[in-house]
SERO-4910 file (N, C-alpha, C, O; in steps of 0.05 Angstrom, whole numbers):
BEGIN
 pado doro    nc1    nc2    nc3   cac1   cac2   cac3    cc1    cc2    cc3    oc1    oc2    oc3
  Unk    A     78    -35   -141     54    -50   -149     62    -75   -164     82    -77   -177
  Unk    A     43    -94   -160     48   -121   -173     47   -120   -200     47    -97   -206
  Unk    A     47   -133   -217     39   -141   -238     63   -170   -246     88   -172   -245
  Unk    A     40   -188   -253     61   -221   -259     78   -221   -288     73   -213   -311
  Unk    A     90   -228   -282    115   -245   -307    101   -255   -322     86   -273   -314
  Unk    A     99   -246   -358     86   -262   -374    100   -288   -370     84   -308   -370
  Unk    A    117   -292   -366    130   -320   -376    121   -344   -360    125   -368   -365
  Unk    A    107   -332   -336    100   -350   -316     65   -359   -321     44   -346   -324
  Unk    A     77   -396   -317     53   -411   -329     32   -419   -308     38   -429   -286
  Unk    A     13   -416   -315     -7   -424   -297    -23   -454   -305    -38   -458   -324
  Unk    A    -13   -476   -284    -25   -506   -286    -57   -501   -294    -72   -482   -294
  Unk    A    -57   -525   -299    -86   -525   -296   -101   -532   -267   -125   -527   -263
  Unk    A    -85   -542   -250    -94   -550   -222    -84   -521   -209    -92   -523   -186
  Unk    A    -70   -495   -211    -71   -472   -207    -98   -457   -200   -110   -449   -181
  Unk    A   -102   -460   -240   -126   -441   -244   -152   -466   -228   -169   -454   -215
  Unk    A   -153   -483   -229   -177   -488   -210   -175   -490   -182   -195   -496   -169
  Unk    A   -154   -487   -171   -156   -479   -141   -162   -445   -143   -174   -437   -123
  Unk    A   -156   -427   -158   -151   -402   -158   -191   -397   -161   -206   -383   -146
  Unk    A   -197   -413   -185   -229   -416   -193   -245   -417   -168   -263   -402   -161
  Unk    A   -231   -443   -150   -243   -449   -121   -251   -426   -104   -272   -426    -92
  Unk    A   -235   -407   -103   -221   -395    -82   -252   -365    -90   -264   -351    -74
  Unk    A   -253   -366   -115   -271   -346   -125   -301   -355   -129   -317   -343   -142
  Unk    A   -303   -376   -115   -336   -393   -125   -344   -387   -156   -361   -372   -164
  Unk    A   -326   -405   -172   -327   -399   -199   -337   -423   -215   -332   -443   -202
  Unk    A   -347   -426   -232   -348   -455   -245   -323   -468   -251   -309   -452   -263
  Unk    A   -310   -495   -248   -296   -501   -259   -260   -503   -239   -237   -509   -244
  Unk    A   -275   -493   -216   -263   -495   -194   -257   -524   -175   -275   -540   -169
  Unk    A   -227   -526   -166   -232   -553   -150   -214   -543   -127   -192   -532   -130
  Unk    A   -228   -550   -101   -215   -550    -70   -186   -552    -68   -174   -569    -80
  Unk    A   -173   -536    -54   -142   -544    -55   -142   -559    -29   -162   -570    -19
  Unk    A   -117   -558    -19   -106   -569      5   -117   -552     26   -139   -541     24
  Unk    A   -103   -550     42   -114   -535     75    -86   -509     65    -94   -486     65
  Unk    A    -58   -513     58    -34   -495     55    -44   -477     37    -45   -453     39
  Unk    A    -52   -497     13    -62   -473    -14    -85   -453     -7    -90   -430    -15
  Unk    A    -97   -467     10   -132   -455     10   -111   -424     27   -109   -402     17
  Unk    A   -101   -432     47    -90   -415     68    -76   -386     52    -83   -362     54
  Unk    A    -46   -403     28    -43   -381     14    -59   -360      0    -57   -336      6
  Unk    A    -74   -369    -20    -90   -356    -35   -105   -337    -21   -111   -318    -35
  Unk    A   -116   -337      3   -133   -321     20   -105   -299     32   -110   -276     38
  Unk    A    -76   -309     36    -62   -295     46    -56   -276     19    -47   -254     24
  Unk    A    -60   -285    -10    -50   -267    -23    -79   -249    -41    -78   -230    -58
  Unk    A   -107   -266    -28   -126   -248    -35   -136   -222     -8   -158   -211     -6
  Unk    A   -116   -220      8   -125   -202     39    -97   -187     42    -96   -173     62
  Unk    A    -81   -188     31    -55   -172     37    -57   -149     27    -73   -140     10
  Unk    A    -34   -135     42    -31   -102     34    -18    -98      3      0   -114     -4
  Unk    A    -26    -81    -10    -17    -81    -36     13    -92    -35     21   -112    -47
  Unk    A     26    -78    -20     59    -74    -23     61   -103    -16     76   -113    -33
  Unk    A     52   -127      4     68   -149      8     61   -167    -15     78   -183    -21
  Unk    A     34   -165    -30     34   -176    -51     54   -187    -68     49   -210    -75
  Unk    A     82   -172    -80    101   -174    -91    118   -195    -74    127   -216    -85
  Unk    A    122   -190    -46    133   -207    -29    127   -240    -30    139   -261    -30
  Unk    A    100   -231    -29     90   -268    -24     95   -280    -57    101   -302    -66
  Unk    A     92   -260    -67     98   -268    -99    129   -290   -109    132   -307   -126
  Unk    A    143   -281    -93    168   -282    -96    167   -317    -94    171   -334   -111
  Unk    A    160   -321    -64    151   -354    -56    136   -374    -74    142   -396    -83
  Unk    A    112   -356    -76     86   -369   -107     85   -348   -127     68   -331   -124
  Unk    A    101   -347   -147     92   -336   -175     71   -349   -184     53   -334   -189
  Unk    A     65   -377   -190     48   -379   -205     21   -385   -189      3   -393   -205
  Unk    A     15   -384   -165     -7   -374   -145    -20   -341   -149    -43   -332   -151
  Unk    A      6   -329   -150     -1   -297   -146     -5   -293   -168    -22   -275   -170
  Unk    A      3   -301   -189      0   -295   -222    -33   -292   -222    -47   -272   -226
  Unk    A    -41   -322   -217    -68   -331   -226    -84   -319   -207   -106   -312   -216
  Unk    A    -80   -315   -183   -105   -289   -167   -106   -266   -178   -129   -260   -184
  Unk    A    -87   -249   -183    -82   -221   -200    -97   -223   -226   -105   -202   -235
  Unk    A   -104   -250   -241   -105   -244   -265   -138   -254   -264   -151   -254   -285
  Unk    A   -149   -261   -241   -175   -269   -228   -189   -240   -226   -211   -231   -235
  Unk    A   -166   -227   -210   -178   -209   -190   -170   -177   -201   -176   -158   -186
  Unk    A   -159   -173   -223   -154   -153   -240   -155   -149   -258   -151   -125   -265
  Unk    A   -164   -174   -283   -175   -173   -311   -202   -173   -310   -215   -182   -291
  Unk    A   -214   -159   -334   -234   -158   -339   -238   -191   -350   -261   -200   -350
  Unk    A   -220   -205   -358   -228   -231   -374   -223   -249   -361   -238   -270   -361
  Unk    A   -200   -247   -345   -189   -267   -321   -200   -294   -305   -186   -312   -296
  Unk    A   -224   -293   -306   -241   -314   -294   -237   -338   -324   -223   -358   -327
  Unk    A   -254   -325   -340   -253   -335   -366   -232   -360   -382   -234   -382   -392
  Unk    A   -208   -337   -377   -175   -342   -383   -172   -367   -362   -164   -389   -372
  Unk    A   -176   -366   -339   -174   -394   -316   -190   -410   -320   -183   -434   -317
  Unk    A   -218   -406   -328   -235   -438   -339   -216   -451   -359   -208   -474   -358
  Unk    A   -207   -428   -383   -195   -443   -402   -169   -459   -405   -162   -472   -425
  Unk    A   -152   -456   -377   -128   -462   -375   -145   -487   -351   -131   -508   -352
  Unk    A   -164   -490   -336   -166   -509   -317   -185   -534   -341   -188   -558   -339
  Unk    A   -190   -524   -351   -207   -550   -372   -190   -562   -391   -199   -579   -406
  Unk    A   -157   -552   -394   -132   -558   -420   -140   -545   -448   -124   -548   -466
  Unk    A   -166   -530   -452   -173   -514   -475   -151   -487   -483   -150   -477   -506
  Unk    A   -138   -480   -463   -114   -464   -469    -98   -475   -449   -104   -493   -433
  Unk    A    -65   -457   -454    -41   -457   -443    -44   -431   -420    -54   -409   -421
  Unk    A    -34   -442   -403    -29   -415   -379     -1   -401   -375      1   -383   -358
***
């Protein structure tokens, strides 16, 4: 099972593609590659999760922490507006 590396930082142009990706406030459009990833690492089987991780830590960080915290949405407004550190 996944779980991300505290040490790994999440941009602020991260968390608002990750925001995008979740129709969230505070969200901005990625590329056509990013948009592609993030859907490859929000539709994968648990186990390759870790895999694709390896390539994007700080992609997989910030979906996991979207898509498995209770606060996570929250935590990504505040890192995509520069109001916190990611």
């Amino acid at each position: 099972m996944y779980e991300p590396d505290p040490a790994i930082t999440i941009s602020p142009e991260t968390a608002r593609h990750v925001l995008w990706h979740y129709d969230q406030p505070g969200g901005a459009r990625p590329s056509t590659h990013t948009r592609h990833l993030l859907m490859a690492l929000a539709t994968c089987y648990p186990g390759h999760y870790a895999r694709l991780a390896l390539g994007c830590p700080e992609q997989a960080a910030a979906m996991w922490l979207a898509a498995n915290t209770q606060d996570g949405t929250a935590r990504l407004q505040a890192v995509a507006s520069g109001s916190a550190a990611g």
